[in-house]
DRENTORKOL-3810 file (N, C-alpha, C; in nm, 4 decimals):
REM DRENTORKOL-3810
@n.u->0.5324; n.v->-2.2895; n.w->0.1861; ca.u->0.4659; ca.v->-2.1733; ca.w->0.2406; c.u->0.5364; c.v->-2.0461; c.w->0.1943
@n.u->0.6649; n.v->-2.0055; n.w->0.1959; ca.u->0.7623; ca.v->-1.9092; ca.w->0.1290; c.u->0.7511; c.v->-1.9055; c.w->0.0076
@n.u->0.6917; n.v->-1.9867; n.w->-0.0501; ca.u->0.6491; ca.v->-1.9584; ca.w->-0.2304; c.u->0.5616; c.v->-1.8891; c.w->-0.2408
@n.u->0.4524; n.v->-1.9533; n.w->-0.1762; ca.u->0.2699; ca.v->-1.8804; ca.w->-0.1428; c.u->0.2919; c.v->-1.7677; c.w->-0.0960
@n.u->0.3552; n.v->-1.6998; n.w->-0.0120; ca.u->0.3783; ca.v->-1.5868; ca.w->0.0237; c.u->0.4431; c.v->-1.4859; c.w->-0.0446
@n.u->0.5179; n.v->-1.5183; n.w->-0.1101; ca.u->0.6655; ca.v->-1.4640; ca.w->-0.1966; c.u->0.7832; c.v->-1.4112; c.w->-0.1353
@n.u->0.7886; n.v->-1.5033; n.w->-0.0163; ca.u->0.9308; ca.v->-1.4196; ca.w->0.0779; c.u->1.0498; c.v->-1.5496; c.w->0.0401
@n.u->1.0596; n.v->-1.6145; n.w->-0.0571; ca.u->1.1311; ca.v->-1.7091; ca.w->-0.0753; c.u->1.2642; c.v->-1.6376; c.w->-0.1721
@n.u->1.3724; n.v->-1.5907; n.w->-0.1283; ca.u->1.4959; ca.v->-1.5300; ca.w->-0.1683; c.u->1.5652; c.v->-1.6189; c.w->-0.2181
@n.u->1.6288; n.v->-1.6729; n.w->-0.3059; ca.u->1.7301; ca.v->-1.7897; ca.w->-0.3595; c.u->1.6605; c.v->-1.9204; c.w->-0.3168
@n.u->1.7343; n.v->-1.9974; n.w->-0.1912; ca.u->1.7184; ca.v->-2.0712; ca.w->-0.1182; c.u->1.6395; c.v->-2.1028; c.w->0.0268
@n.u->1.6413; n.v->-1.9378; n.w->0.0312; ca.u->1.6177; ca.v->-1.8827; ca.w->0.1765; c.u->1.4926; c.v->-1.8239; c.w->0.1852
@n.u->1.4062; n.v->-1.8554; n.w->0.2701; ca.u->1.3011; ca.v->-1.7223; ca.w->0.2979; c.u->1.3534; c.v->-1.6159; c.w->0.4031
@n.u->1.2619; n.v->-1.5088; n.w->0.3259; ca.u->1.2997; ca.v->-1.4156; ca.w->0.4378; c.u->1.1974; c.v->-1.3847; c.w->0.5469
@n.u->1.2287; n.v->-1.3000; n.w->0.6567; ca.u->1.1068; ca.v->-1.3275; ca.w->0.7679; c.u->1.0002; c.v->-1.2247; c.w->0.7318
@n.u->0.9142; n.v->-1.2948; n.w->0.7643; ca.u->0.7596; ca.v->-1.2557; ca.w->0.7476; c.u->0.7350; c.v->-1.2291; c.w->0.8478
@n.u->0.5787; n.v->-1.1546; n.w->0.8820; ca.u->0.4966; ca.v->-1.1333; ca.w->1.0485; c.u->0.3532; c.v->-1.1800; c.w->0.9261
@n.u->0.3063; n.v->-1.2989; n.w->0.9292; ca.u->0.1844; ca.v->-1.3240; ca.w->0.8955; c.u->0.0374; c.v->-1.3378; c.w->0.9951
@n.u->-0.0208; n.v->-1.2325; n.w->0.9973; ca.u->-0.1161; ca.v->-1.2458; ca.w->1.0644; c.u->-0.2605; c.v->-1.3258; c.w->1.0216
@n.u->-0.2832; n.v->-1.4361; n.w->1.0967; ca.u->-0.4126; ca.v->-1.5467; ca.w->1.0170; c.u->-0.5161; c.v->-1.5154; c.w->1.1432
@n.u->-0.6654; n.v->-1.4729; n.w->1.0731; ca.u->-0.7607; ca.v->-1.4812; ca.w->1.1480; c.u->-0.8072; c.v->-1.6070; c.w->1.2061
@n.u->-0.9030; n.v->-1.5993; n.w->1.2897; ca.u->-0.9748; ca.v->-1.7189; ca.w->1.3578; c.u->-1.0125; c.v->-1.8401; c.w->1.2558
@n.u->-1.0552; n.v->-1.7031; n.w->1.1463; ca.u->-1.1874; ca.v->-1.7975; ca.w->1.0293; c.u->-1.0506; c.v->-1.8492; c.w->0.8821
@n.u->-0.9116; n.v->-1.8380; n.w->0.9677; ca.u->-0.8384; ca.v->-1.8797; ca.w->0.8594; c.u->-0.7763; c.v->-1.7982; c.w->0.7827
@n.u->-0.8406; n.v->-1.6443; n.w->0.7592; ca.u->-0.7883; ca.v->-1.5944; ca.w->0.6364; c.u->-0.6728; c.v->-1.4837; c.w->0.6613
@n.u->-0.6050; n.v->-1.4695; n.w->0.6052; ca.u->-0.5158; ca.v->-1.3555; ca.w->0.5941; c.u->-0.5096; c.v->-1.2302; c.w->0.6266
@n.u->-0.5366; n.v->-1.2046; n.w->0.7715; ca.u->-0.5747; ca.v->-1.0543; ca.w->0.7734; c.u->-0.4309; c.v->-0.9546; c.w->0.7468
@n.u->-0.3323; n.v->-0.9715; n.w->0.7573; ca.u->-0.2135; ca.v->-0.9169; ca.w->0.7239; c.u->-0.0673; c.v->-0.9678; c.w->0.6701
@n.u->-0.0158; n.v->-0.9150; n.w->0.6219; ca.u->0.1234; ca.v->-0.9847; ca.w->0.5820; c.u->0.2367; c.v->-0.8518; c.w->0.5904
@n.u->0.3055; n.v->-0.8472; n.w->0.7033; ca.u->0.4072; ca.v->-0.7487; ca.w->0.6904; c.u->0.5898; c.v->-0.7829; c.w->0.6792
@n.u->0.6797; n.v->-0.7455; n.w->0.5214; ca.u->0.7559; ca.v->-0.8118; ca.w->0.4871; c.u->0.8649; c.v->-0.7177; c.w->0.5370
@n.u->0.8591; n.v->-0.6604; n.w->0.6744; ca.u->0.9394; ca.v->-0.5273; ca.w->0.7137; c.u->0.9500; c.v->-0.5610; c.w->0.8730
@n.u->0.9718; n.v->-0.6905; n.w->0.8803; ca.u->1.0522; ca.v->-0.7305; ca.w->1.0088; c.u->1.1753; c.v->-0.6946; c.w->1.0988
@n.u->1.1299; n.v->-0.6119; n.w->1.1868; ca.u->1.2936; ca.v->-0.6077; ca.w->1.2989; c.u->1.2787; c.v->-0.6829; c.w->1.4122
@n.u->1.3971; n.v->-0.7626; n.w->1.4156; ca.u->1.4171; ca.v->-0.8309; ca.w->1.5729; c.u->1.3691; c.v->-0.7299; c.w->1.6865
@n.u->1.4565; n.v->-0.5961; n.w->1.6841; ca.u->1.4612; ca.v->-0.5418; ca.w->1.7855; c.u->1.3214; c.v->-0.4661; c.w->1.8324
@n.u->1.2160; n.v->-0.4762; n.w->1.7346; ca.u->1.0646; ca.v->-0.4063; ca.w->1.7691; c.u->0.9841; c.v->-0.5159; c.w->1.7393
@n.u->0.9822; n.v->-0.6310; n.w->1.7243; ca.u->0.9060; ca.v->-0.7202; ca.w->1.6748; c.u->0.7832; c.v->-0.6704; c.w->1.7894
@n.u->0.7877; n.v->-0.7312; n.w->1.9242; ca.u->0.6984; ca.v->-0.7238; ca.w->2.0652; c.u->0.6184; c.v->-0.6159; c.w->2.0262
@n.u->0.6373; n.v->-0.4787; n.w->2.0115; ca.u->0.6015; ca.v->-0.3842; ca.w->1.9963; c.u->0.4683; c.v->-0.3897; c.w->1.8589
@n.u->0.5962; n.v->-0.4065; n.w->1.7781; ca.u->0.5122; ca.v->-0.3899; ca.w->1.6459; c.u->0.4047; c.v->-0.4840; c.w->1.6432
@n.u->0.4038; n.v->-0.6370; n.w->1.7067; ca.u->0.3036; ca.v->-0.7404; ca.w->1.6729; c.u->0.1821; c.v->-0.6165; c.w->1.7548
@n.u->0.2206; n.v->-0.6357; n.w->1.8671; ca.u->0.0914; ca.v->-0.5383; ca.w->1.9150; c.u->0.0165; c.v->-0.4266; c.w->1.9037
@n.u->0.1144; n.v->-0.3358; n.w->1.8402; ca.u->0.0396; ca.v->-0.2537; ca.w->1.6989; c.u->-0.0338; c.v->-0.2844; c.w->1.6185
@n.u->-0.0184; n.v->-0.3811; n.w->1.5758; ca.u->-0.0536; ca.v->-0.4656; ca.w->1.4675; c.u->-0.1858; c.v->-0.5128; c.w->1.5063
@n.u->-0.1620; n.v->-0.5595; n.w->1.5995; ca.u->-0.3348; ca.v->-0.6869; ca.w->1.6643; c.u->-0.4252; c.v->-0.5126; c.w->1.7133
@n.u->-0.3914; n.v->-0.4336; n.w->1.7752; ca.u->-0.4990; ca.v->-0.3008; ca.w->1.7848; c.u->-0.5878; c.v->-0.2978; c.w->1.6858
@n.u->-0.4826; n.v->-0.2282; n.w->1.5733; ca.u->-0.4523; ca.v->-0.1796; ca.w->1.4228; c.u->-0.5961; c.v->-0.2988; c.w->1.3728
@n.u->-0.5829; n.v->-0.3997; n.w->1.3411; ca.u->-0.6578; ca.v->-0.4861; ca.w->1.3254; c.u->-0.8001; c.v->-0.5890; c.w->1.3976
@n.u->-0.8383; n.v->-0.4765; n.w->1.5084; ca.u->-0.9355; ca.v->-0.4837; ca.w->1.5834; c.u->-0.9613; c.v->-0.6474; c.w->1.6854
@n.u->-0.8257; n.v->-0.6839; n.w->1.6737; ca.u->-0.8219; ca.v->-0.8395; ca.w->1.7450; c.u->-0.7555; c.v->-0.8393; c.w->1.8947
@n.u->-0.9138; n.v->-0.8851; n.w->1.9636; ca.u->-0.9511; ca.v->-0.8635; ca.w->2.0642; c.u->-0.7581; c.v->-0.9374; c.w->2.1678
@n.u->-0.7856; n.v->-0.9329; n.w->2.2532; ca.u->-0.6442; ca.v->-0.8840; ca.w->2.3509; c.u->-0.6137; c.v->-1.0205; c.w->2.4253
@n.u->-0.7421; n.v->-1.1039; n.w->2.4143; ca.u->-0.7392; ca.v->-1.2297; ca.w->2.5263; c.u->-0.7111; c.v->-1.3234; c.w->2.4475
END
């Protein structure tokens, strides 16, 4: 999956926030992860991208 994406560093991937729709597809890929706002940012994110709350 870290290949397909391209977050695969040496050995290591690095962290991703991959957002997958209902119907499967890729609605986002953000390669600018912080621990300390993750909560925040996912839910920016799901607004941002019109996906409903429930």
């Amino acid at each position: 999956m870290a290949e397909v994406y391209g977050t695969l560093k040496g050995k290591n991937a690095s962290w991703v926030k991959l957002f997958i729709g209902k119907d499967g597809k890729t609605l986002s890929i953000d390669n600018k992860v912080s621990a300390r706002s993750r909560g925040a940012d996912v839910g920016a994110e799901f607004k941002e991208l019109g996906v409903d709350e429930r």
